[in-house]
PDB file of N, CA, C and O in Angstrom:
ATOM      1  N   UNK A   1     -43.505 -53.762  66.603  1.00  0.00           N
ATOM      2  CA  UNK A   1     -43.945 -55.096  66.935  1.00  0.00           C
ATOM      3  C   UNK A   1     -42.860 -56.080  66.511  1.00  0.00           C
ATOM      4  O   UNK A   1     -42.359 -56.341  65.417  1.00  0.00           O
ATOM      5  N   UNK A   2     -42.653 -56.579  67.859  1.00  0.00           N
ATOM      6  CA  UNK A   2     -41.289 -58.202  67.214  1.00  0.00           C
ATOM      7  C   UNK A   2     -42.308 -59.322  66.791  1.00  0.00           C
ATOM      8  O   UNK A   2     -43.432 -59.393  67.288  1.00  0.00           O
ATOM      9  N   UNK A   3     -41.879 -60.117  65.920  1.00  0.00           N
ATOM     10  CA  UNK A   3     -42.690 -61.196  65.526  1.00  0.00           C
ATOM     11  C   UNK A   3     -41.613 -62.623  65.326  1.00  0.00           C
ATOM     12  O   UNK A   3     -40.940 -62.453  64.309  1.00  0.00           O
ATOM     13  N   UNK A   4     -41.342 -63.727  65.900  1.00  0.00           N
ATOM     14  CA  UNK A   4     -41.089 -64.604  66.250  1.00  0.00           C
ATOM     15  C   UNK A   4     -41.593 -65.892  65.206  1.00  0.00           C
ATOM     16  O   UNK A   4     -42.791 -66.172  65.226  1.00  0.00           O
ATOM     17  N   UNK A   5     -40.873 -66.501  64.495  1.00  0.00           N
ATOM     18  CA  UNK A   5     -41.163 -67.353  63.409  1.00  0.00           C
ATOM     19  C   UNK A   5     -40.045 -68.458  63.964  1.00  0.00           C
ATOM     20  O   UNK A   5     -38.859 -68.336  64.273  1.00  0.00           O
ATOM     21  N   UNK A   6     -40.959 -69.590  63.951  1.00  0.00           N
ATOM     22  CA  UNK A   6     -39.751 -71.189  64.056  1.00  0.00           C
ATOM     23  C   UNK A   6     -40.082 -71.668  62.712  1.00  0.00           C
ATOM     24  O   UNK A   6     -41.179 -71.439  62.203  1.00  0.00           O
ATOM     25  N   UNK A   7     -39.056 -72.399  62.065  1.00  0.00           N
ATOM     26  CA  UNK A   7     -38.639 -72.950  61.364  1.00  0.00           C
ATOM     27  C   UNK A   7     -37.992 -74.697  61.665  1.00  0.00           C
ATOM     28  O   UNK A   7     -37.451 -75.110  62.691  1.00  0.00           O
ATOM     29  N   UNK A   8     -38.259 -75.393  60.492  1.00  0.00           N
ATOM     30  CA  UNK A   8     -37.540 -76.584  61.444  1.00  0.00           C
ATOM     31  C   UNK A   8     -35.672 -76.550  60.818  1.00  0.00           C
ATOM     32  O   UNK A   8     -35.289 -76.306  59.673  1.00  0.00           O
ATOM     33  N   UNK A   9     -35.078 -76.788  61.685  1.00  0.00           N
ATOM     34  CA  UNK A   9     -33.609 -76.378  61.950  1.00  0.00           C
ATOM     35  C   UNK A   9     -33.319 -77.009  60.193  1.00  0.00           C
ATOM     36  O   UNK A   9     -32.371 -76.301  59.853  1.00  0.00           O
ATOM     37  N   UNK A  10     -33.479 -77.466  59.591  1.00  0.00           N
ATOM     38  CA  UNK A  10     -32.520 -77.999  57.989  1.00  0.00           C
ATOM     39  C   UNK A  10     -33.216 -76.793  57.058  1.00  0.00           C
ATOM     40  O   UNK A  10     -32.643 -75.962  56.353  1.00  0.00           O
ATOM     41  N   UNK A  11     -34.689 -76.988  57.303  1.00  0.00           N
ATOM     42  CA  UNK A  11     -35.053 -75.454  56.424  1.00  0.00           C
ATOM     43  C   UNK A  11     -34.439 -74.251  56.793  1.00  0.00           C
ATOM     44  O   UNK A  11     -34.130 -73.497  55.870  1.00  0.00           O
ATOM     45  N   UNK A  12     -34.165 -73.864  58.092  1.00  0.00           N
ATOM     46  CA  UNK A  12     -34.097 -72.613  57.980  1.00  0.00           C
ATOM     47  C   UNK A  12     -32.678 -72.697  57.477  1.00  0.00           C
ATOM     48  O   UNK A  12     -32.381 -71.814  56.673  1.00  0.00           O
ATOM     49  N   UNK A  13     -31.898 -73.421  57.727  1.00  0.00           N
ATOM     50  CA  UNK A  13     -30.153 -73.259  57.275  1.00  0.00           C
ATOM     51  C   UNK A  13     -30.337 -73.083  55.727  1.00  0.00           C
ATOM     52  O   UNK A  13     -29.608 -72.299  55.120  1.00  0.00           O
ATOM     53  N   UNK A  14     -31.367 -73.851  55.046  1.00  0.00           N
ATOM     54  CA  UNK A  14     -30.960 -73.954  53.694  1.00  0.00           C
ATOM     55  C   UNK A  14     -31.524 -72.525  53.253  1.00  0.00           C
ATOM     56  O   UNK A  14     -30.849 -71.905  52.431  1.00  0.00           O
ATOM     57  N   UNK A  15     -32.465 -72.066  53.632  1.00  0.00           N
ATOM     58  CA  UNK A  15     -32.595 -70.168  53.494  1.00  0.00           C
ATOM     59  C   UNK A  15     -32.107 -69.254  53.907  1.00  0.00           C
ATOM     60  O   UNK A  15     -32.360 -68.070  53.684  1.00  0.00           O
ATOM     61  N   UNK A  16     -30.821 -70.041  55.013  1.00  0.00           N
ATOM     62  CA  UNK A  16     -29.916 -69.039  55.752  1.00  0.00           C
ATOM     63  C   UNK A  16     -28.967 -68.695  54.637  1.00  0.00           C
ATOM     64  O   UNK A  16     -28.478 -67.585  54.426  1.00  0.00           O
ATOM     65  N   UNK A  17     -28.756 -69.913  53.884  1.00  0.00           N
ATOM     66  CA  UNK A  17     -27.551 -70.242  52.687  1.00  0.00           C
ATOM     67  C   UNK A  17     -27.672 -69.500  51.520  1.00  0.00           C
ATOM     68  O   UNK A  17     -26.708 -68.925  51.014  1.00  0.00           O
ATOM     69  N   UNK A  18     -29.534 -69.458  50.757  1.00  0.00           N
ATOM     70  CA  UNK A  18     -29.472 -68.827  50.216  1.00  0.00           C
ATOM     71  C   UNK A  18     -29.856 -67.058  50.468  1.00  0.00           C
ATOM     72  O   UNK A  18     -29.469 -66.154  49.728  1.00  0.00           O
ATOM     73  N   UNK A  19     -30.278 -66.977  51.083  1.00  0.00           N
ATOM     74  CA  UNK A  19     -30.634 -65.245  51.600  1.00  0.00           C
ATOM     75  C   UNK A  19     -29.652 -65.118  52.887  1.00  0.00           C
ATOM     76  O   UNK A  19     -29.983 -65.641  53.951  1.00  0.00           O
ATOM     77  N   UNK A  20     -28.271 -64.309  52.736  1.00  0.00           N
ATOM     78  CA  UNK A  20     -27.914 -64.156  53.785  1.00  0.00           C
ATOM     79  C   UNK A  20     -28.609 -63.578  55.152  1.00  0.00           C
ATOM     80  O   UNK A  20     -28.539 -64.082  56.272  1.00  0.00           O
ATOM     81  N   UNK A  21     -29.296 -62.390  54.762  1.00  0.00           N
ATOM     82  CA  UNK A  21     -29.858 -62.047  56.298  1.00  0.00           C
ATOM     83  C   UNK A  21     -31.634 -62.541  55.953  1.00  0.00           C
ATOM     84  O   UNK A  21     -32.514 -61.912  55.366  1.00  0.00           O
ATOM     85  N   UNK A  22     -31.664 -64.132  56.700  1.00  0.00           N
ATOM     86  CA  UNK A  22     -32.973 -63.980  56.169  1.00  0.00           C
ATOM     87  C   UNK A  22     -33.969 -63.336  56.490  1.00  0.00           C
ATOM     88  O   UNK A  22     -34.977 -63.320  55.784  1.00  0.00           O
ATOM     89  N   UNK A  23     -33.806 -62.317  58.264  1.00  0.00           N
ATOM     90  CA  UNK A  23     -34.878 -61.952  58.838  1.00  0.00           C
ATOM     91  C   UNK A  23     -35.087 -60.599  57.808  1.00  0.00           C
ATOM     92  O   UNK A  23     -36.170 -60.019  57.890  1.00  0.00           O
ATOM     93  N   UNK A  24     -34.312 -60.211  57.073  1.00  0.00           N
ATOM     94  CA  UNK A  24     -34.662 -58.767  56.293  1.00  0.00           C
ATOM     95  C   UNK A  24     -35.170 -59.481  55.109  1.00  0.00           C
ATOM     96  O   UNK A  24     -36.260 -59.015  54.781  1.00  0.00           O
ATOM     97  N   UNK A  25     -34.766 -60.466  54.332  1.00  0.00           N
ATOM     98  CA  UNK A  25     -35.610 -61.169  53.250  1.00  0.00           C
ATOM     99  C   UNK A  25     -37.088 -61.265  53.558  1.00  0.00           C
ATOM    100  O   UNK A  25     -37.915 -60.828  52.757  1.00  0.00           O
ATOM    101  N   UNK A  26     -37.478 -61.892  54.834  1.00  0.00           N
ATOM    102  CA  UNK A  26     -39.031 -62.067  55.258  1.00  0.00           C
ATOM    103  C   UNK A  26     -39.457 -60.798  55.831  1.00  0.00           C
ATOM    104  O   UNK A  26     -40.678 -60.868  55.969  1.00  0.00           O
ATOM    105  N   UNK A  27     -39.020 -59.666  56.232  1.00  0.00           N
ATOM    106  CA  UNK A  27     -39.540 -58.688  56.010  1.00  0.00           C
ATOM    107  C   UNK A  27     -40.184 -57.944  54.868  1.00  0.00           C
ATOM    108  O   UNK A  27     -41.288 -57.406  54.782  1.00  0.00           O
ATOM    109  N   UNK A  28     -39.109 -58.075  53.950  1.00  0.00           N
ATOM    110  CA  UNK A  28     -38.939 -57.443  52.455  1.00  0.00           C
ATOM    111  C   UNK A  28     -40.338 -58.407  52.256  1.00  0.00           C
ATOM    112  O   UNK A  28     -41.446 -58.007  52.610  1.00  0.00           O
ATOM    113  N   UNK A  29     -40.182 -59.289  51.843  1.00  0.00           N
ATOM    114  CA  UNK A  29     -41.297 -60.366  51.505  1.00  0.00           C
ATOM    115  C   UNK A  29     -42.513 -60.083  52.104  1.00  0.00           C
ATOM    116  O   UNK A  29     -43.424 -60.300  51.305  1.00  0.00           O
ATOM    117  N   UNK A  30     -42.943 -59.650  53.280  1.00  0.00           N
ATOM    118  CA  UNK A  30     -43.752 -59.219  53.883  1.00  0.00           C
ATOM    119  C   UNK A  30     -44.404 -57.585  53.342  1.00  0.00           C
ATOM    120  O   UNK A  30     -45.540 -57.219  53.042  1.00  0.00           O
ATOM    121  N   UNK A  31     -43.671 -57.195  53.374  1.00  0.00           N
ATOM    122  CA  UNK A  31     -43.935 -55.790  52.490  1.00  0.00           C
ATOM    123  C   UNK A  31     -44.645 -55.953  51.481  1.00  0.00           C
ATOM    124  O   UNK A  31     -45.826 -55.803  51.166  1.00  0.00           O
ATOM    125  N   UNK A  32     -43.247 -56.456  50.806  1.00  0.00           N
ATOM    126  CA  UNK A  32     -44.176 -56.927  48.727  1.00  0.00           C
ATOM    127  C   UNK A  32     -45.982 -57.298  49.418  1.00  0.00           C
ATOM    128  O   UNK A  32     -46.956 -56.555  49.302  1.00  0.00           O
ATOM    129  N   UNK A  33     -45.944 -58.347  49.949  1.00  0.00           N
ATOM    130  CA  UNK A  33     -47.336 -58.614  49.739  1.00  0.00           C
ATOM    131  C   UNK A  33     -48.156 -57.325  50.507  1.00  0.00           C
ATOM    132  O   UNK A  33     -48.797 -56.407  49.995  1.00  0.00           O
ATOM    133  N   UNK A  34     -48.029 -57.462  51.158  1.00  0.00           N
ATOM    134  CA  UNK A  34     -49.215 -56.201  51.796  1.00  0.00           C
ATOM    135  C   UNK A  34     -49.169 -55.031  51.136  1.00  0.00           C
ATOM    136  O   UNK A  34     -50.163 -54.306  51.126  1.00  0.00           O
ATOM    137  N   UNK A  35     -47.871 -54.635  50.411  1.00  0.00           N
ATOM    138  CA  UNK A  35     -48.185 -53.811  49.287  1.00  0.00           C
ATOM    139  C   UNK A  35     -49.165 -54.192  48.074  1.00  0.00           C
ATOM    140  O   UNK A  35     -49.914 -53.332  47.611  1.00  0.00           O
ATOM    141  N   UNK A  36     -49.147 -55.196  47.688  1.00  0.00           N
ATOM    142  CA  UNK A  36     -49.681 -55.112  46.414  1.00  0.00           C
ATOM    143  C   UNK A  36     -50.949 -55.689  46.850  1.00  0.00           C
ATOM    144  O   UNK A  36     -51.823 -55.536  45.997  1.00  0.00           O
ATOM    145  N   UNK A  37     -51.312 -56.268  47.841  1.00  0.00           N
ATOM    146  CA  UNK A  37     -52.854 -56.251  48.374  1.00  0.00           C
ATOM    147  C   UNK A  37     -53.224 -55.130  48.922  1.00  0.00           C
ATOM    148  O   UNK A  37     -54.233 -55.142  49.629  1.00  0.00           O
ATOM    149  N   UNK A  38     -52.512 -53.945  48.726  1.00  0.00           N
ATOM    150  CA  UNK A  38     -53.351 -52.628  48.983  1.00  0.00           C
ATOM    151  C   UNK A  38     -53.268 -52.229  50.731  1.00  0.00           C
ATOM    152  O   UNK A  38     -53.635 -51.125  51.135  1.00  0.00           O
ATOM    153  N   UNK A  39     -52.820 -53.132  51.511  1.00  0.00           N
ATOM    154  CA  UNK A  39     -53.048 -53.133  52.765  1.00  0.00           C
ATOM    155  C   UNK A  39     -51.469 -51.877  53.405  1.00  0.00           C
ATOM    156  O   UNK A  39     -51.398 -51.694  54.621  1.00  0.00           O
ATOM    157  N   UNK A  40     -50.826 -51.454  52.848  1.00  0.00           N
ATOM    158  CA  UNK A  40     -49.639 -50.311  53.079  1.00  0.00           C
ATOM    159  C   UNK A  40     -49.347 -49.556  51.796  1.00  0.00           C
ATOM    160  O   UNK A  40     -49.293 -50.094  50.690  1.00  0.00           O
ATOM    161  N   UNK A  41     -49.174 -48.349  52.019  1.00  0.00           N
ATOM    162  CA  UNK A  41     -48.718 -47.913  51.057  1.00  0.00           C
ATOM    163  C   UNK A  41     -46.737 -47.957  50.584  1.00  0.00           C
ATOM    164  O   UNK A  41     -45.967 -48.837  50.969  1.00  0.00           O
ATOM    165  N   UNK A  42     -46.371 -46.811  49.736  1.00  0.00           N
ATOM    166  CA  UNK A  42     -44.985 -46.877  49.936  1.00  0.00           C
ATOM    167  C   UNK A  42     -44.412 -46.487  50.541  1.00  0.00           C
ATOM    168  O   UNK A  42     -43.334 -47.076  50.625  1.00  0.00           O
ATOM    169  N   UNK A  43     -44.571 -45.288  51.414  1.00  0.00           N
ATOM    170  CA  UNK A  43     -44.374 -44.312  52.116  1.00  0.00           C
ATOM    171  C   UNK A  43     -44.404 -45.475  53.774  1.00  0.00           C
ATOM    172  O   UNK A  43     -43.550 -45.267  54.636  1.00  0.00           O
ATOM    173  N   UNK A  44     -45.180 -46.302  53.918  1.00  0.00           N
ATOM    174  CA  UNK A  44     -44.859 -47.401  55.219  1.00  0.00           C
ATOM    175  C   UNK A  44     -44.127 -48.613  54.713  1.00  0.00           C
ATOM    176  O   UNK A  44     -43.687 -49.367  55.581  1.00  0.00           O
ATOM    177  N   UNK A  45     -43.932 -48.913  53.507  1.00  0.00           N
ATOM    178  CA  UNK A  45     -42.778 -49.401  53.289  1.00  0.00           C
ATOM    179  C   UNK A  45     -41.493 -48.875  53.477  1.00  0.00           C
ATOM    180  O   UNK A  45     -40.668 -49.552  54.090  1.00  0.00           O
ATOM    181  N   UNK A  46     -41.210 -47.804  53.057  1.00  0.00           N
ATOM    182  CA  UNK A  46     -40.048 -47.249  53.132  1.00  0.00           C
ATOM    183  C   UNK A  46     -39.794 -47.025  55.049  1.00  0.00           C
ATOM    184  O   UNK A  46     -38.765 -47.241  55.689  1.00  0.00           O
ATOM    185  N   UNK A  47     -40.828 -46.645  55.434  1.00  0.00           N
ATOM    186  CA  UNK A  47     -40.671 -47.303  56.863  1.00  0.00           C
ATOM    187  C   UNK A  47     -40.270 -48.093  57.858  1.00  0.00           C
ATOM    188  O   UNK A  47     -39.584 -47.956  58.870  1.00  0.00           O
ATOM    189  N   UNK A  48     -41.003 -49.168  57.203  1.00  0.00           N
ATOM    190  CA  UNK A  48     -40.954 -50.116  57.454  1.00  0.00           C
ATOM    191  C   UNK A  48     -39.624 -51.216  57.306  1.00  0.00           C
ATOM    192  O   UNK A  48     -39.268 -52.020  58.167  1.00  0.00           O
ATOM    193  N   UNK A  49     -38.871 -50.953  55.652  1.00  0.00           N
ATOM    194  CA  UNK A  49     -37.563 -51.136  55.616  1.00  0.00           C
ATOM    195  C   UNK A  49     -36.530 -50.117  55.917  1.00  0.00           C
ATOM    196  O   UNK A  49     -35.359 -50.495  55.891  1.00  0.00           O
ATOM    197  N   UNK A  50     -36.827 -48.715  56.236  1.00  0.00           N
ATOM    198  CA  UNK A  50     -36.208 -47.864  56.798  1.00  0.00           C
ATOM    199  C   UNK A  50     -34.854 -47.797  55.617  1.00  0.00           C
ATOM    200  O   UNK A  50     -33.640 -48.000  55.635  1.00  0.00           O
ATOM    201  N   UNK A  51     -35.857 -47.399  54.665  1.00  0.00           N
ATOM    202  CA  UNK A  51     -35.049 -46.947  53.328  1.00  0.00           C
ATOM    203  C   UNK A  51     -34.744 -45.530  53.494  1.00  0.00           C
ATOM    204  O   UNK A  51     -35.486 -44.791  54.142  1.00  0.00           O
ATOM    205  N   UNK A  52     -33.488 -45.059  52.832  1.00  0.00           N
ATOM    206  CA  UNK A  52     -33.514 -43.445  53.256  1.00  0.00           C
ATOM    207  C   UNK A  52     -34.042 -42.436  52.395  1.00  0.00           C
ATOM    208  O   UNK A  52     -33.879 -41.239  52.631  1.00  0.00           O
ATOM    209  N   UNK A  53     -34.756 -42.931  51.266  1.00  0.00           N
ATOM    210  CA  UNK A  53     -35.324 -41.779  50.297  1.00  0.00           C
ATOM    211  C   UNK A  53     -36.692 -42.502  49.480  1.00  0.00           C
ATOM    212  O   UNK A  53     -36.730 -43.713  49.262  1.00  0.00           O
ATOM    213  N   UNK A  54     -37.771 -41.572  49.082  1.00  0.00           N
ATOM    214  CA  UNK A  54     -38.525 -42.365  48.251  1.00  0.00           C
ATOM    215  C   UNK A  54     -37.695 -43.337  46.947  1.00  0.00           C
ATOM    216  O   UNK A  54     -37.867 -44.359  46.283  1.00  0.00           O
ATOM    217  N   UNK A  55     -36.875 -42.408  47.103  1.00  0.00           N
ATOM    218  CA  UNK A  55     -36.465 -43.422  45.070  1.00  0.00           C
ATOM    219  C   UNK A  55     -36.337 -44.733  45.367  1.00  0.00           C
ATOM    220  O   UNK A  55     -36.724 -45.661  44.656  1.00  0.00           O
ATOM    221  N   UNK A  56     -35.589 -44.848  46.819  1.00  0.00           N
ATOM    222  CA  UNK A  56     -34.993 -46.184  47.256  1.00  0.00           C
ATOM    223  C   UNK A  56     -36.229 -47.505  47.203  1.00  0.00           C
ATOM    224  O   UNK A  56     -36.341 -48.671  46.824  1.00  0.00           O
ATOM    225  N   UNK A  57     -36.914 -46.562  47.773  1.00  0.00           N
ATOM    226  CA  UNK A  57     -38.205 -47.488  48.165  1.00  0.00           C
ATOM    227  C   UNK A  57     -39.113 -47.463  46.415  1.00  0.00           C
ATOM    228  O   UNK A  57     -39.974 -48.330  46.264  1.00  0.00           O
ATOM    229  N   UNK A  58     -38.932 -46.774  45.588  1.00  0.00           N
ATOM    230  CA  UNK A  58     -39.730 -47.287  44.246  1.00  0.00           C
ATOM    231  C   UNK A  58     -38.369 -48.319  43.403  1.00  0.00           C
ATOM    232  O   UNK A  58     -38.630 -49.143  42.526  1.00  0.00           O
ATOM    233  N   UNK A  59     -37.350 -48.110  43.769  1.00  0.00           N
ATOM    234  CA  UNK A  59     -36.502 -48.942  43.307  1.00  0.00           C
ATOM    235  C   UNK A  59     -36.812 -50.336  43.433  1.00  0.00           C
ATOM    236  O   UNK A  59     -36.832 -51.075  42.449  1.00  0.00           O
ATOM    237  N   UNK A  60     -37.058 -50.734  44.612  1.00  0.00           N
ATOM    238  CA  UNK A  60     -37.073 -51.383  45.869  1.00  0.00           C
ATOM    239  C   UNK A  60     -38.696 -52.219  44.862  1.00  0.00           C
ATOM    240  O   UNK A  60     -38.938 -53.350  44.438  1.00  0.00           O
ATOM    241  N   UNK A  61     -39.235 -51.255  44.864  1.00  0.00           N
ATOM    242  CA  UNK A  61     -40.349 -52.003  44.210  1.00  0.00           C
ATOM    243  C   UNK A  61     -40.460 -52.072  42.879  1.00  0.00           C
ATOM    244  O   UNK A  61     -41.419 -52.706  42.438  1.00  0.00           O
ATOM    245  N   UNK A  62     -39.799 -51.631  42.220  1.00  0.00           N
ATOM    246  CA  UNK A  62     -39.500 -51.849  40.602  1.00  0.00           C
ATOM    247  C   UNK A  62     -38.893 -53.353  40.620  1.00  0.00           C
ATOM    248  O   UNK A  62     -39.523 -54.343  40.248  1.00  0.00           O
ATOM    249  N   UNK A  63     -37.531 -53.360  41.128  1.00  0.00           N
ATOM    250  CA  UNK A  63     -37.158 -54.276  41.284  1.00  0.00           C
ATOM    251  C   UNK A  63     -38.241 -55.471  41.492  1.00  0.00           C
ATOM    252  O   UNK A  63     -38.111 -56.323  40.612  1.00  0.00           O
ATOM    253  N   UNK A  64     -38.893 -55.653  42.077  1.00  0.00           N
ATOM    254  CA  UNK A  64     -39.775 -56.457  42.922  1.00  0.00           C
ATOM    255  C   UNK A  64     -40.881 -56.975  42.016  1.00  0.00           C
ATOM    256  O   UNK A  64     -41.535 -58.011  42.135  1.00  0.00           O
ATOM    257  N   UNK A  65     -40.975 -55.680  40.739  1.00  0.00           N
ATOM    258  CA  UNK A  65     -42.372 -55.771  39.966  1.00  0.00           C
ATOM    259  C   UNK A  65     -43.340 -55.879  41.078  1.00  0.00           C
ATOM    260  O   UNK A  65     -43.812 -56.973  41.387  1.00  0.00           O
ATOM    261  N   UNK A  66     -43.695 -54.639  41.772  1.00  0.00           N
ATOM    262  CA  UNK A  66     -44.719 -54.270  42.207  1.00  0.00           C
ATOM    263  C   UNK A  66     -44.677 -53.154  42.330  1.00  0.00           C
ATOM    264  O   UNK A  66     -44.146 -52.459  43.196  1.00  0.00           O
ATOM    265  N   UNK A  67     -45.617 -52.751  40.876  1.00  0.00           N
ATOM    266  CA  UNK A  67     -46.368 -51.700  40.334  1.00  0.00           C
ATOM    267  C   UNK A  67     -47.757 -51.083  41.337  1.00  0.00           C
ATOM    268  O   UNK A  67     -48.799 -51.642  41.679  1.00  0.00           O
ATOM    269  N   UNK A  68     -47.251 -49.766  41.592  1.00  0.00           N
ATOM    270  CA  UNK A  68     -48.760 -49.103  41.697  1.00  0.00           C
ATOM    271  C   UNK A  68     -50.106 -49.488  40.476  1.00  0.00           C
ATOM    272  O   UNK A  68     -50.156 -49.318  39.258  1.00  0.00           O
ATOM    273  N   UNK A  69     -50.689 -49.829  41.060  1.00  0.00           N
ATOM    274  CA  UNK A  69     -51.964 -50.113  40.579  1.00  0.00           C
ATOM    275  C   UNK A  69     -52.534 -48.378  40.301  1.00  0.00           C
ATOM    276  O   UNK A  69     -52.790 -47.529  41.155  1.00  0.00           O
ATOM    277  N   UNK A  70     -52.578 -48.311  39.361  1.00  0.00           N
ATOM    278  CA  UNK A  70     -53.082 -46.728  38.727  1.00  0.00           C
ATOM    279  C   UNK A  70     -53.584 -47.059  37.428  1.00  0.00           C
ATOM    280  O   UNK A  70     -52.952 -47.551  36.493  1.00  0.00           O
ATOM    281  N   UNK A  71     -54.852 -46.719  37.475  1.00  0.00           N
ATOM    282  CA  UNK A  71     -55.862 -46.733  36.139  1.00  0.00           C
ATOM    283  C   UNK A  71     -55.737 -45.711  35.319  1.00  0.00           C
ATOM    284  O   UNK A  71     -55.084 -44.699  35.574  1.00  0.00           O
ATOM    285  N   UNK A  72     -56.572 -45.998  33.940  1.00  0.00           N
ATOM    286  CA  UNK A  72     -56.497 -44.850  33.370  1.00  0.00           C
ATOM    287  C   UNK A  72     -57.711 -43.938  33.476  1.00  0.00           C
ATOM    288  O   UNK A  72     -58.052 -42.925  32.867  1.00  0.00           O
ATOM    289  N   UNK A  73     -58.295 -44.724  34.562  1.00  0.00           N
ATOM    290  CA  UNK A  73     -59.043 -43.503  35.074  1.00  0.00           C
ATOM    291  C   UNK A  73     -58.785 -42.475  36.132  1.00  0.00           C
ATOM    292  O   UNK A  73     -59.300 -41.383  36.369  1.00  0.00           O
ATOM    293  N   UNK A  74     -57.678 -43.274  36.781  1.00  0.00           N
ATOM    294  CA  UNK A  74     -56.969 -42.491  38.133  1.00  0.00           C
ATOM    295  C   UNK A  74     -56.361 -41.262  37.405  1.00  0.00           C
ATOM    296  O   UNK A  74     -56.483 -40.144  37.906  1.00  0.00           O
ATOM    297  N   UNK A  75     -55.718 -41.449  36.250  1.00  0.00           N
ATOM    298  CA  UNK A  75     -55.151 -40.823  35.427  1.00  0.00           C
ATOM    299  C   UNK A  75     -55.851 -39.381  34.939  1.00  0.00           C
ATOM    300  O   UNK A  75     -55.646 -38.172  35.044  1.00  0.00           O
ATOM    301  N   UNK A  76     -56.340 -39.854  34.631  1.00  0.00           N
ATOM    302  CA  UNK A  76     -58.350 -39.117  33.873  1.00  0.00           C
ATOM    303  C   UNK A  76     -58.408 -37.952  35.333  1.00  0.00           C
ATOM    304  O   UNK A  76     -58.717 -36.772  35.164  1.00  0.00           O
ATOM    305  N   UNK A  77     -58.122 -38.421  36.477  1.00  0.00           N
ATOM    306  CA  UNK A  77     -59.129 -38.024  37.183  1.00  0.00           C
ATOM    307  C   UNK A  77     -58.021 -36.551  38.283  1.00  0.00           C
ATOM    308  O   UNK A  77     -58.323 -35.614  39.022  1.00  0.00           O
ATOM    309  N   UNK A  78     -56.454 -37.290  37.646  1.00  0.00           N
ATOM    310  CA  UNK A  78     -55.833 -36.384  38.104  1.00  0.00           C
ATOM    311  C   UNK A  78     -55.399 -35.177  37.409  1.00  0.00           C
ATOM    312  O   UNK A  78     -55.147 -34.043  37.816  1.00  0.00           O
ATOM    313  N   UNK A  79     -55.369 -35.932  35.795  1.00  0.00           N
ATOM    314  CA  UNK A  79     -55.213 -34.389  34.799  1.00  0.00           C
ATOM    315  C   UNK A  79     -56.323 -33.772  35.244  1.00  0.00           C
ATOM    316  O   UNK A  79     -55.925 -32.778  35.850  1.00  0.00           O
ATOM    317  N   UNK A  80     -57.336 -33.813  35.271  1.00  0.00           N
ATOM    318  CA  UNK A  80     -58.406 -32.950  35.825  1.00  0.00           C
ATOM    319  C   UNK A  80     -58.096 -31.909  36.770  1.00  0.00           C
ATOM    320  O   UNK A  80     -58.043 -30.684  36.662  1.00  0.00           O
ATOM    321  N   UNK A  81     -57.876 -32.826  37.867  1.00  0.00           N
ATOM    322  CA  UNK A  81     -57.751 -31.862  39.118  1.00  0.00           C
ATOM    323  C   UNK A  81     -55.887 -30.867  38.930  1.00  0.00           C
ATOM    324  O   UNK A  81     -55.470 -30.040  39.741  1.00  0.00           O
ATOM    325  N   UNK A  82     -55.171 -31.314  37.687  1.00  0.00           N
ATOM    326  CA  UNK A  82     -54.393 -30.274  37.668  1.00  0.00           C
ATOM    327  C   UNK A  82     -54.864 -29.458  37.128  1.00  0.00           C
ATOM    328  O   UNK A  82     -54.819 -28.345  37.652  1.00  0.00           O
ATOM    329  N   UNK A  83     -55.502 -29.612  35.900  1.00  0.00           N
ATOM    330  CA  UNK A  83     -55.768 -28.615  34.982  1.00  0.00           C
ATOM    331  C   UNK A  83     -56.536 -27.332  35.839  1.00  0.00           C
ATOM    332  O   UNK A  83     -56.239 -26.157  35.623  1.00  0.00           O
ATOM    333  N   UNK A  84     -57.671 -27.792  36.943  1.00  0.00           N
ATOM    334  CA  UNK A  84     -58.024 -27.248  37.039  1.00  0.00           C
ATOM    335  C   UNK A  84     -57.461 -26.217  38.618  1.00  0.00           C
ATOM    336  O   UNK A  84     -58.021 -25.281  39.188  1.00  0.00           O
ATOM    337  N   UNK A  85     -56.263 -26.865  38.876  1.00  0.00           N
ATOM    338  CA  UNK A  85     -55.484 -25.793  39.798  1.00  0.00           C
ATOM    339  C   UNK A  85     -54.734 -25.239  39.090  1.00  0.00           C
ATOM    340  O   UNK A  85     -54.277 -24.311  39.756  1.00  0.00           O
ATOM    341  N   UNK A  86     -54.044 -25.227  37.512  1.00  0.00           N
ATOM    342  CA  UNK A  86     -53.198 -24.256  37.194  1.00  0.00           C
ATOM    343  C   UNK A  86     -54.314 -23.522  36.388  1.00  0.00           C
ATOM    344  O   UNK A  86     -53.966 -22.635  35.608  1.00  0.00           O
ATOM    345  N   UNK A  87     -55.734 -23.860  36.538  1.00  0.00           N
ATOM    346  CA  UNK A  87     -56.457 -22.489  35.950  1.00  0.00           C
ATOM    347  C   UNK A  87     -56.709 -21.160  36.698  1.00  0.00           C
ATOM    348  O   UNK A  87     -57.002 -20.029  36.310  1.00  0.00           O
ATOM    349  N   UNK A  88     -56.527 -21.614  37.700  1.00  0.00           N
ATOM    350  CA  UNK A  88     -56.678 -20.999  39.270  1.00  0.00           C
ATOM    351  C   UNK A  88     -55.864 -19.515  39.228  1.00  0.00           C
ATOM    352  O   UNK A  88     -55.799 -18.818  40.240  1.00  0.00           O
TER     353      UNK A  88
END
C-alpha cells in the first residue's frame, strides 16, 4: 500500500533538514507506534522496514525503547511449558 502525505512546503523542508530521508523516518515512526500498541508484531516490522535479520529489527527497537511487553506471568507461563517439553 502507497500512502501519500502533504505537508505545507516550510514544514516539510525543515524535516527534510533534520531527517534526511524523511519518507523512511515516517515509516520507522509508524512502526514504533503500531508496535507498541500491539497492532504488529516484530517479525512485520522487520518487514515492513525490510531489515535483513531479526537482531536488526530488535536493535532497531532497543534503540527506539520499545520493549516487548512480557510479564512475569508470560514468563511463569513459558518456564512451564519448557519444563514440561524437556520432561518429555
Amino acid at each position: 500500500m502507497q500512502i501519500t502525505i502533504e505537508l505545507p512546503e516550510e514544514i516539510g523542508h525543515k524535516l527534510q533538514q533534520t531527517w534526511e530521508n524523511l519518507p523512511q523516518k515516517l515509516l520507522e515512526s509508524l512502526a514504533l507506534e503500531a508496535y507498541r500498541k500491539g497492532m504488529i508484531t516484530s517479525a512485520q516490522i522487520q518487514t515492513m522496514l525490510k531489515f535483513s535479520s531479526r537482531w536488526q529489527t530488535e536493535q532497531f527497537l532497543k534503540e527506539n525503547q520499545a520493549y516487548l511487553d512480557y510479564t512475569e506471568e508470560d514468563l511463569a507461563n513459558d518456564l512451564e511449558t519448557l519444563n514440561q517439553l524437556l520432561s518429555e
